[in-house]
PyMOL Python script that loads the backbone (N, CA, C, O; Angstrom):
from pymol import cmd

cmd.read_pdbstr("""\
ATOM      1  N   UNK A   1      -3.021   1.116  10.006  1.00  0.00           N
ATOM      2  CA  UNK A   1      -1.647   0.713  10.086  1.00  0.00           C
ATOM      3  C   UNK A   1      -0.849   1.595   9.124  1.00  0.00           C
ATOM      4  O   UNK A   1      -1.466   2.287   8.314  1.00  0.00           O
ATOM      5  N   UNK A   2       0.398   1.610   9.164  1.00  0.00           N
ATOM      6  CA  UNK A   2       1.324   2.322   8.881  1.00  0.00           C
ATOM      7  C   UNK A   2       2.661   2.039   8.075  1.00  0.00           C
ATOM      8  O   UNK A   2       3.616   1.712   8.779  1.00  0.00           O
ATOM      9  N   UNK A   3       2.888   2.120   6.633  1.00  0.00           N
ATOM     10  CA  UNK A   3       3.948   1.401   6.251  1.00  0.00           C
ATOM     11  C   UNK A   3       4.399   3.020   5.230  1.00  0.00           C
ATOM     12  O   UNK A   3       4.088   4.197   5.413  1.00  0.00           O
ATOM     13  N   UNK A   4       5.290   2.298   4.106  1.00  0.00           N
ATOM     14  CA  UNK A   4       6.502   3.020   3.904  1.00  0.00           C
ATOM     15  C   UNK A   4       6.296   2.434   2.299  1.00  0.00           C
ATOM     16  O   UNK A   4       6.838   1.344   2.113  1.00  0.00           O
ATOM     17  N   UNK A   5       5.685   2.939   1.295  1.00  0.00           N
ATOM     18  CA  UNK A   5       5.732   2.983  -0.295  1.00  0.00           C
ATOM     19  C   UNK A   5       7.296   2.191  -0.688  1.00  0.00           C
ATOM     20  O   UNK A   5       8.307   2.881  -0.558  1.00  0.00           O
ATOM     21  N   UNK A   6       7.399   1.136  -1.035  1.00  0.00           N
ATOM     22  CA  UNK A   6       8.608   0.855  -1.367  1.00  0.00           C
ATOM     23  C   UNK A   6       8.828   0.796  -3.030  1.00  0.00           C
ATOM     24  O   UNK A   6       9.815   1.290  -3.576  1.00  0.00           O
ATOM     25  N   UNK A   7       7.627   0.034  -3.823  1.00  0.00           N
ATOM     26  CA  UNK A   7       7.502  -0.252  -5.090  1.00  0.00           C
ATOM     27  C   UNK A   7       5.925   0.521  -5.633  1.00  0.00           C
ATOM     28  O   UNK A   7       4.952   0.526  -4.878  1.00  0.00           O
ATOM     29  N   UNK A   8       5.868   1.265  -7.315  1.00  0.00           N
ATOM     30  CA  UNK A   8       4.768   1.459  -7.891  1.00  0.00           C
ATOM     31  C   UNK A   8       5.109   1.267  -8.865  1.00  0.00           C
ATOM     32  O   UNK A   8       6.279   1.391  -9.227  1.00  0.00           O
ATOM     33  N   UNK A   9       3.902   0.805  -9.758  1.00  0.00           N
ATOM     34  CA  UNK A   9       4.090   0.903 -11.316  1.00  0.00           C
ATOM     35  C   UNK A   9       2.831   1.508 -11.751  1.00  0.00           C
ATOM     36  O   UNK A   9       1.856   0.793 -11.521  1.00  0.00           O
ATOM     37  N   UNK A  10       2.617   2.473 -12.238  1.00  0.00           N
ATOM     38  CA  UNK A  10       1.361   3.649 -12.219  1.00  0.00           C
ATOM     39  C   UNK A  10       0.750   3.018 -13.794  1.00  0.00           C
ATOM     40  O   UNK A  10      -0.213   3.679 -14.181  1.00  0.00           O
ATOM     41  N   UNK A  11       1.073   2.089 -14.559  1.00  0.00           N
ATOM     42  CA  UNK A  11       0.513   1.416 -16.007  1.00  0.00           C
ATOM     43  C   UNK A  11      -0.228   0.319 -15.044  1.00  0.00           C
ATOM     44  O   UNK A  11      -1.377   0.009 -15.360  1.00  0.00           O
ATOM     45  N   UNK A  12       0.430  -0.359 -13.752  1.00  0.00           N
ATOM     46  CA  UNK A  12      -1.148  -1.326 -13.662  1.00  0.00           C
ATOM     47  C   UNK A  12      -1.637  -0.614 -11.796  1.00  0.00           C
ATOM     48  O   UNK A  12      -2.434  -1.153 -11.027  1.00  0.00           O
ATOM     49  N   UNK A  13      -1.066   0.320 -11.613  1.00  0.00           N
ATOM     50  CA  UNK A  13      -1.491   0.890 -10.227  1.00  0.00           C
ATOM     51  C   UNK A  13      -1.350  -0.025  -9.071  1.00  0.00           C
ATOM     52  O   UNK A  13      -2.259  -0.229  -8.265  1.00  0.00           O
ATOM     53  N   UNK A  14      -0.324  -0.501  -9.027  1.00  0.00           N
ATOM     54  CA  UNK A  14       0.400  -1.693  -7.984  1.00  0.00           C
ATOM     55  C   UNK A  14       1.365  -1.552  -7.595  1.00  0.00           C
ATOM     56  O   UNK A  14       2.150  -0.798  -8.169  1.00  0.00           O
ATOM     57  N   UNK A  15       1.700  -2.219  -6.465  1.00  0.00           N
ATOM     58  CA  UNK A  15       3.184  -2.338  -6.122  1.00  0.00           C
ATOM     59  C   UNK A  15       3.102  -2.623  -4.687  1.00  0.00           C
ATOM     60  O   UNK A  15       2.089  -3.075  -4.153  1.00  0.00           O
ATOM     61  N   UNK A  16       3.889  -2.424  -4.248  1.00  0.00           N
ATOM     62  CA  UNK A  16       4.236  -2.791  -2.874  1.00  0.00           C
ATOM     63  C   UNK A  16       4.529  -1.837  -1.375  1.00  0.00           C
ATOM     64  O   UNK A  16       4.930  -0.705  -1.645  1.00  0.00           O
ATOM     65  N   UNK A  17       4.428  -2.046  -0.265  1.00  0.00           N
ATOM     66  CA  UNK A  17       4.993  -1.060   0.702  1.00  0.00           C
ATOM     67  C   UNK A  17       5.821  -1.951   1.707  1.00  0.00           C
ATOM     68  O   UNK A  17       5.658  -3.157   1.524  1.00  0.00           O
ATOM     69  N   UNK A  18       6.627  -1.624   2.673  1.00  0.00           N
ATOM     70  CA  UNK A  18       7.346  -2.287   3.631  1.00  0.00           C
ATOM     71  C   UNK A  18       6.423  -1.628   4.776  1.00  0.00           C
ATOM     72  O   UNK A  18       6.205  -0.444   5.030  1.00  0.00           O
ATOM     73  N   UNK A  19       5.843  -3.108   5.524  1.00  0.00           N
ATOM     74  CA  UNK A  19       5.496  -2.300   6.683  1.00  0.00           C
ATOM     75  C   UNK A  19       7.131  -1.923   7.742  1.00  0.00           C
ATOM     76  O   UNK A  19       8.324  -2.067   7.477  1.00  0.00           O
ATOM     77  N   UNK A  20       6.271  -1.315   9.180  1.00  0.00           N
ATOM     78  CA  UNK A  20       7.035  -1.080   9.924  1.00  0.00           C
ATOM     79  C   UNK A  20       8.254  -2.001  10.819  1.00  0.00           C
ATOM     80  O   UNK A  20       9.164  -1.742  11.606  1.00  0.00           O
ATOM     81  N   UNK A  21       7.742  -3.052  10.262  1.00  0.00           N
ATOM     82  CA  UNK A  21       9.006  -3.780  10.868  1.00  0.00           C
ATOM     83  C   UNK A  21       9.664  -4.819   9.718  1.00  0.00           C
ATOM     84  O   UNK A  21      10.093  -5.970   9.794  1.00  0.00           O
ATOM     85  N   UNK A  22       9.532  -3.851   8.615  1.00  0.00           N
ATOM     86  CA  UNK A  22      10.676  -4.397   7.521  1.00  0.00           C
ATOM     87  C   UNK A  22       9.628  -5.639   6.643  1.00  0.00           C
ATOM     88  O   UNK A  22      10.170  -6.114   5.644  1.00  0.00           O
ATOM     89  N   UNK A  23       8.659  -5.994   6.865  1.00  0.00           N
ATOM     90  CA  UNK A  23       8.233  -7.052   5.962  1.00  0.00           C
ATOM     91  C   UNK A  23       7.405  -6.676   5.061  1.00  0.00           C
ATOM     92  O   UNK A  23       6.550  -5.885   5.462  1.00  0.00           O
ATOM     93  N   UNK A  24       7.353  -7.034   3.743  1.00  0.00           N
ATOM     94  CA  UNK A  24       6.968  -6.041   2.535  1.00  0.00           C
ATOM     95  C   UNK A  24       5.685  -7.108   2.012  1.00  0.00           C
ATOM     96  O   UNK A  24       5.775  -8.335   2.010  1.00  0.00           O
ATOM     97  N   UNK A  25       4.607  -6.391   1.621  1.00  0.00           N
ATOM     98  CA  UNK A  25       3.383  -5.882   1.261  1.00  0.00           C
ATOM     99  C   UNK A  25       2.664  -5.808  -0.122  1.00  0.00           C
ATOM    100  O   UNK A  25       2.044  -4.752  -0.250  1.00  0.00           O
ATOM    101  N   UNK A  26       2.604  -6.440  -0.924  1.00  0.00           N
ATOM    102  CA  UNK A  26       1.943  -5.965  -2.157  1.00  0.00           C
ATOM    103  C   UNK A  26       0.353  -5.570  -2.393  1.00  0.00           C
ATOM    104  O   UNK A  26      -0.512  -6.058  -1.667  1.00  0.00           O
ATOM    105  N   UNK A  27       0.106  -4.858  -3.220  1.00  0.00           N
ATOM    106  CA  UNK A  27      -1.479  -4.020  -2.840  1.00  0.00           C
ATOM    107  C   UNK A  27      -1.552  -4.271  -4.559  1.00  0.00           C
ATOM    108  O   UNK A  27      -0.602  -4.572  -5.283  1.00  0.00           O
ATOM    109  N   UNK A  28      -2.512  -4.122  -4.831  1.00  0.00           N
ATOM    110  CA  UNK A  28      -3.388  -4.263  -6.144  1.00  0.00           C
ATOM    111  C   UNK A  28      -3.847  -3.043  -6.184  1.00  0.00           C
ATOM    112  O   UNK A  28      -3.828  -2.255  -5.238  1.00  0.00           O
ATOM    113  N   UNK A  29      -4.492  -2.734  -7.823  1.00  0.00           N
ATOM    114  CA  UNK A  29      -5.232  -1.494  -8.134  1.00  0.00           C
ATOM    115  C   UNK A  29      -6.586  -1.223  -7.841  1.00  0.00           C
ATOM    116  O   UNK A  29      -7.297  -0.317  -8.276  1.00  0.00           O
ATOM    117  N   UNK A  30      -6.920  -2.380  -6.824  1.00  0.00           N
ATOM    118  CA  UNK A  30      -8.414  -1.938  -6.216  1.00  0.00           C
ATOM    119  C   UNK A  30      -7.785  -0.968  -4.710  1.00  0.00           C
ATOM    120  O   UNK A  30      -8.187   0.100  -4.247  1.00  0.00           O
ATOM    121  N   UNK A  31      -7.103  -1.529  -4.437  1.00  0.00           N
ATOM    122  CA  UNK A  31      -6.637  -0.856  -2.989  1.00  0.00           C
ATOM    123  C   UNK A  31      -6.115   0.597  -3.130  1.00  0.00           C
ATOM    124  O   UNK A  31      -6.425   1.623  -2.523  1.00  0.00           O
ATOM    125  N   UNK A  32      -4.927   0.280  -4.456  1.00  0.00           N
ATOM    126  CA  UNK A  32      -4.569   2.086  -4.706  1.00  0.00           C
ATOM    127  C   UNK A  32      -5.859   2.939  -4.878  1.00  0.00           C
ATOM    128  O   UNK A  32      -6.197   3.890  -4.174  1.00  0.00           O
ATOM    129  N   UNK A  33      -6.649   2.308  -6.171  1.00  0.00           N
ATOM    130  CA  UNK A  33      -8.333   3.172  -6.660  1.00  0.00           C
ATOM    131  C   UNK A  33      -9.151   3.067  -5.538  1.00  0.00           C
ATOM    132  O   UNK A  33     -10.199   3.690  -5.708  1.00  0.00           O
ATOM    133  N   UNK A  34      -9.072   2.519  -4.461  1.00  0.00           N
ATOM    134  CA  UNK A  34      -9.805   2.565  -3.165  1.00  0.00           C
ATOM    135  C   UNK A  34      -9.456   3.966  -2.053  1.00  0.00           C
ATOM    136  O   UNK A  34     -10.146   4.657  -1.304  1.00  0.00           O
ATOM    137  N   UNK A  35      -8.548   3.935  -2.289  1.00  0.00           N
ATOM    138  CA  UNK A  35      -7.408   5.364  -1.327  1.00  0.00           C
ATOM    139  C   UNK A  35      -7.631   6.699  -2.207  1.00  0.00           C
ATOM    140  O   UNK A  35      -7.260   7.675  -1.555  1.00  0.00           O
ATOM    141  N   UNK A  36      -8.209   7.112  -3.714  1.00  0.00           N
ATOM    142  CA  UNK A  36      -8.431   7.873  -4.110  1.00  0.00           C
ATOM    143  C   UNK A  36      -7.255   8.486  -4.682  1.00  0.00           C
ATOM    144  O   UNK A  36      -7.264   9.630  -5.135  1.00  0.00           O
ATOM    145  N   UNK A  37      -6.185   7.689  -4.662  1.00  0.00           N
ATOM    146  CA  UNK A  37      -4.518   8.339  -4.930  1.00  0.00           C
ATOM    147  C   UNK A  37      -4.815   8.296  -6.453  1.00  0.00           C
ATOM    148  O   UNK A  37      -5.709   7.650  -7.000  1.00  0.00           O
ATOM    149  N   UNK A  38      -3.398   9.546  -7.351  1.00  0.00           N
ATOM    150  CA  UNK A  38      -3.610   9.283  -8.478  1.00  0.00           C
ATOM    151  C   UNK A  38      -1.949   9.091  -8.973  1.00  0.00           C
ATOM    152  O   UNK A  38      -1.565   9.057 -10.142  1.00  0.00           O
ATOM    153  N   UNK A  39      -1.274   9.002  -7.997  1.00  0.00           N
ATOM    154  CA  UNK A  39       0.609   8.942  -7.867  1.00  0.00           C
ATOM    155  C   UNK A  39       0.783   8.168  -6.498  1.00  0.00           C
ATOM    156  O   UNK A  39      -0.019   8.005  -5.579  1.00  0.00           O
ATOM    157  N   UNK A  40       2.126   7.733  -6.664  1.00  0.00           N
ATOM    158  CA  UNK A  40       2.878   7.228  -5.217  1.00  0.00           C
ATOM    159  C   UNK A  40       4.306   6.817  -5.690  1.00  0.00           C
ATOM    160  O   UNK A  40       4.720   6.011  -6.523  1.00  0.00           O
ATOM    161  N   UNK A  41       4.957   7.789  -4.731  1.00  0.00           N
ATOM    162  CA  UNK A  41       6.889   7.640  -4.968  1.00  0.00           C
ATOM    163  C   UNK A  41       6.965   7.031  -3.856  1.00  0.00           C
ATOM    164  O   UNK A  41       6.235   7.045  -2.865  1.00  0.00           O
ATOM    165  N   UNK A  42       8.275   6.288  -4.195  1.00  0.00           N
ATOM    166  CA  UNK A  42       8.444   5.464  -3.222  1.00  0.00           C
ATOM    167  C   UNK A  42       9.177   6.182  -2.200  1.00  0.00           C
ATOM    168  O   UNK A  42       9.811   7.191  -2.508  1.00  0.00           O
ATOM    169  N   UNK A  43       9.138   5.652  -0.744  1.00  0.00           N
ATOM    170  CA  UNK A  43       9.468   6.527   0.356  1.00  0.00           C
ATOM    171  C   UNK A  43       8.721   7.208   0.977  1.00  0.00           C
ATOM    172  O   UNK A  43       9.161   7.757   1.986  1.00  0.00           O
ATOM    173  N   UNK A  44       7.156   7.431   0.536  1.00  0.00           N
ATOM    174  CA  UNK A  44       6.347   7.807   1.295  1.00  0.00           C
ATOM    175  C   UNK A  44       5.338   7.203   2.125  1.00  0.00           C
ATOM    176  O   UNK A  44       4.501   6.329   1.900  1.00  0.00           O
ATOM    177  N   UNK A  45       5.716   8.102   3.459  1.00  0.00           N
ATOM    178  CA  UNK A  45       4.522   7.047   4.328  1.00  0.00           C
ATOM    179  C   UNK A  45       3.256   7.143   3.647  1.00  0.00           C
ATOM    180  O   UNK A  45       2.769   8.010   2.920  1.00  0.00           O
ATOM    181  N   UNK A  46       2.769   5.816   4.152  1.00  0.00           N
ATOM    182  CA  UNK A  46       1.086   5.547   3.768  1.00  0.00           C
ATOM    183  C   UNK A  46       0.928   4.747   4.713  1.00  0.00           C
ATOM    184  O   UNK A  46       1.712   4.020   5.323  1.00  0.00           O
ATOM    185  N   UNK A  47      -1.118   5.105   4.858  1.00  0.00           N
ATOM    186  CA  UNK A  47      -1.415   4.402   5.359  1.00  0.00           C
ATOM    187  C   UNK A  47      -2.292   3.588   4.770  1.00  0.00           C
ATOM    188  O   UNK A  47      -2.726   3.807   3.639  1.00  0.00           O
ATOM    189  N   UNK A  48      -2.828   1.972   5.921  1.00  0.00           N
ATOM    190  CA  UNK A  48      -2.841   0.896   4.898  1.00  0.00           C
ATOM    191  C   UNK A  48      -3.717   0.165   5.642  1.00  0.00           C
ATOM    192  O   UNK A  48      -3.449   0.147   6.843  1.00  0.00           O
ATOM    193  N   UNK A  49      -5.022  -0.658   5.176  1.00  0.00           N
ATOM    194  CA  UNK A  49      -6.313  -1.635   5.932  1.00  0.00           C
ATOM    195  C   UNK A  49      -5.749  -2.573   5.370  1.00  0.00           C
ATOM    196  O   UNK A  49      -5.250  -2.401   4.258  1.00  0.00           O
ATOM    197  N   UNK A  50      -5.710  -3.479   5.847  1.00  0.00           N
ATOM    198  CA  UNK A  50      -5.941  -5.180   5.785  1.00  0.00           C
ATOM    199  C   UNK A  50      -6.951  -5.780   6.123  1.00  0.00           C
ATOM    200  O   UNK A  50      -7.997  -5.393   6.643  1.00  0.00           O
ATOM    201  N   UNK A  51      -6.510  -6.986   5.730  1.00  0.00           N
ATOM    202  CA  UNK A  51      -7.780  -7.961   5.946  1.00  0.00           C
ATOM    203  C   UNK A  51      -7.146  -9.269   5.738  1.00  0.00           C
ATOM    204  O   UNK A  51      -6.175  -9.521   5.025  1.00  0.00           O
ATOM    205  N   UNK A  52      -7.918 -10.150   6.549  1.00  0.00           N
ATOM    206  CA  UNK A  52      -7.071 -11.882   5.961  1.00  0.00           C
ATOM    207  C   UNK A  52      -6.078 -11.850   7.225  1.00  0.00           C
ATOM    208  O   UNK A  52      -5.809 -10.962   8.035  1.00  0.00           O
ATOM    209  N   UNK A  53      -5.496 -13.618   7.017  1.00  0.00           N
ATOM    210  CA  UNK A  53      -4.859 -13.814   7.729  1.00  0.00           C
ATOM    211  C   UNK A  53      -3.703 -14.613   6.852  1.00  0.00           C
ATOM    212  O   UNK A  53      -4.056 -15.058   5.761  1.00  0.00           O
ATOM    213  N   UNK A  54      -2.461 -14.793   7.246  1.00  0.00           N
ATOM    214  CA  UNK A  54      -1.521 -15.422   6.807  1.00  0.00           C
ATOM    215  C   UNK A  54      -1.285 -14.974   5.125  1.00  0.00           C
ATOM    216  O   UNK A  54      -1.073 -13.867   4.629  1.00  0.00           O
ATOM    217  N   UNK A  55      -1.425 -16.393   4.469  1.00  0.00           N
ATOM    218  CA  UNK A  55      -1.267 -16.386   3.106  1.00  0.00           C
ATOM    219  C   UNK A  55      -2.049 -15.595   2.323  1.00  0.00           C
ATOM    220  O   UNK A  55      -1.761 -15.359   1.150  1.00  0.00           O
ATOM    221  N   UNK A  56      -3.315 -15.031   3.041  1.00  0.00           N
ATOM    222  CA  UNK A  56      -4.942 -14.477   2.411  1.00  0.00           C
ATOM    223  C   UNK A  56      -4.610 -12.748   2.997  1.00  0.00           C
ATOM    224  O   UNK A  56      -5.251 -11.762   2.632  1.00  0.00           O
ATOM    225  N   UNK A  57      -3.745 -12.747   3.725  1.00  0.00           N
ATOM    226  CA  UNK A  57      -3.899 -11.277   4.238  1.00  0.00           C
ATOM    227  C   UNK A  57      -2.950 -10.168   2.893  1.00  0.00           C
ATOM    228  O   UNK A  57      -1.860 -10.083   2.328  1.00  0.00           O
ATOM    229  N   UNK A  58      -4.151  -9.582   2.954  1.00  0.00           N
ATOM    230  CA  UNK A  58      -3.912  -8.184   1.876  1.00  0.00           C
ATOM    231  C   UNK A  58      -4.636  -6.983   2.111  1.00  0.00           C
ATOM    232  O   UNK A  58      -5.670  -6.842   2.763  1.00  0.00           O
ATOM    233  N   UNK A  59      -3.623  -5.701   1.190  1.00  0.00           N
ATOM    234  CA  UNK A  59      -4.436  -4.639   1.628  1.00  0.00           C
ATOM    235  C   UNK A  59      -5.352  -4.138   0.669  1.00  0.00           C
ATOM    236  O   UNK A  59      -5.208  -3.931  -0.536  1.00  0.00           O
ATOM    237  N   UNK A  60      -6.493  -3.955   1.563  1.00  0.00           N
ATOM    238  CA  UNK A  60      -7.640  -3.022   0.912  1.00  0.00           C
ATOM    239  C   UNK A  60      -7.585  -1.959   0.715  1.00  0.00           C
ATOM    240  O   UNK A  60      -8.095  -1.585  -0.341  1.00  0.00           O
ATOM    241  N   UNK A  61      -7.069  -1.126   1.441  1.00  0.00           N
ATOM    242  CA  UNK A  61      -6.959   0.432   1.001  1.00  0.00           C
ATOM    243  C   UNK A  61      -5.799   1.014   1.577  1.00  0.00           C
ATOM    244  O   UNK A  61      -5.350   0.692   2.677  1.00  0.00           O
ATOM    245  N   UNK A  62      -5.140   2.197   0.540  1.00  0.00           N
ATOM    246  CA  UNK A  62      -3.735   2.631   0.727  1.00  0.00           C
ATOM    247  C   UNK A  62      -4.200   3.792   0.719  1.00  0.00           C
ATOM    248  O   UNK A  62      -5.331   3.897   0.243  1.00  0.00           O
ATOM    249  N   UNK A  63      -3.476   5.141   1.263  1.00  0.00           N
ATOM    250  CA  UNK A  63      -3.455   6.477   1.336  1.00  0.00           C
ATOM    251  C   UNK A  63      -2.375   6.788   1.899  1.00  0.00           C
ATOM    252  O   UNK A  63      -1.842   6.268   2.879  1.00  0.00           O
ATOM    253  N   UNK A  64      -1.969   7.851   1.125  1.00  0.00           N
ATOM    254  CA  UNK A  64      -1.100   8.782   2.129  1.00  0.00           C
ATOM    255  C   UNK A  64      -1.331   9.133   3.378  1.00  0.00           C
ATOM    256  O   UNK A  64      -2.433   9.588   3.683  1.00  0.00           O
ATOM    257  N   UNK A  65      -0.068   8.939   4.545  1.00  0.00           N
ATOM    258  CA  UNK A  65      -0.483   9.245   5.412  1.00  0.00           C
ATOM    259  C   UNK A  65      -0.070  11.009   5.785  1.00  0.00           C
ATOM    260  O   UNK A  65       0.929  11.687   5.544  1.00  0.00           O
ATOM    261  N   UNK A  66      -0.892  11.192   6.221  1.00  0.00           N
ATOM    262  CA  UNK A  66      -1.155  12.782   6.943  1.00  0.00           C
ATOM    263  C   UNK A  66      -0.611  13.003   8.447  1.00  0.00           C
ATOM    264  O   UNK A  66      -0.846  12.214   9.362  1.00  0.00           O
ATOM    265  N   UNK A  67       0.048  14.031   8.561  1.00  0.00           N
ATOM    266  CA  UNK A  67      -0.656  14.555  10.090  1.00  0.00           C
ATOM    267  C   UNK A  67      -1.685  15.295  10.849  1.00  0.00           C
ATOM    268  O   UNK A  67      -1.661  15.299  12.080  1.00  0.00           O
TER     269      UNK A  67
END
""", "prot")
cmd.dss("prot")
cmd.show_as("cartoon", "prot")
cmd.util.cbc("prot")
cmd.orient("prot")
């Protein structure tokens, strides 16, 4: 899946992305340290695994997305 870096704070490696239809996302520093990233400005696409449903759904791994 496919969202859009909205929030980082690189002291605890977190923050947030908006997916594609505007509803926003928070990821933890297992998911950033999972994607191998060592930066993220906001505005850049990334891509993004989930898991869970509803209240439990979060992402596991973030990366930049490529073409």
């Amino acid at each position: 899946m496919q969202a859009t870096a909205y929030t980082y704070d690189p002291s605890t490696r977190s923050g947030s992305v908006l997916l594609d239809d505007g509803t926003p996302m928070d990821f933890g520093a297992d998911a950033f340290d999972a994607g191998g990233l060592r930066l993220l400005r906001p505005g850049q696409r990334v891509r993004i695994e989930v898991e869970g449903d509803g209240e439990r759904r979060r992402i596991t791994f973030l990366t930049l997305q490529t073409l």
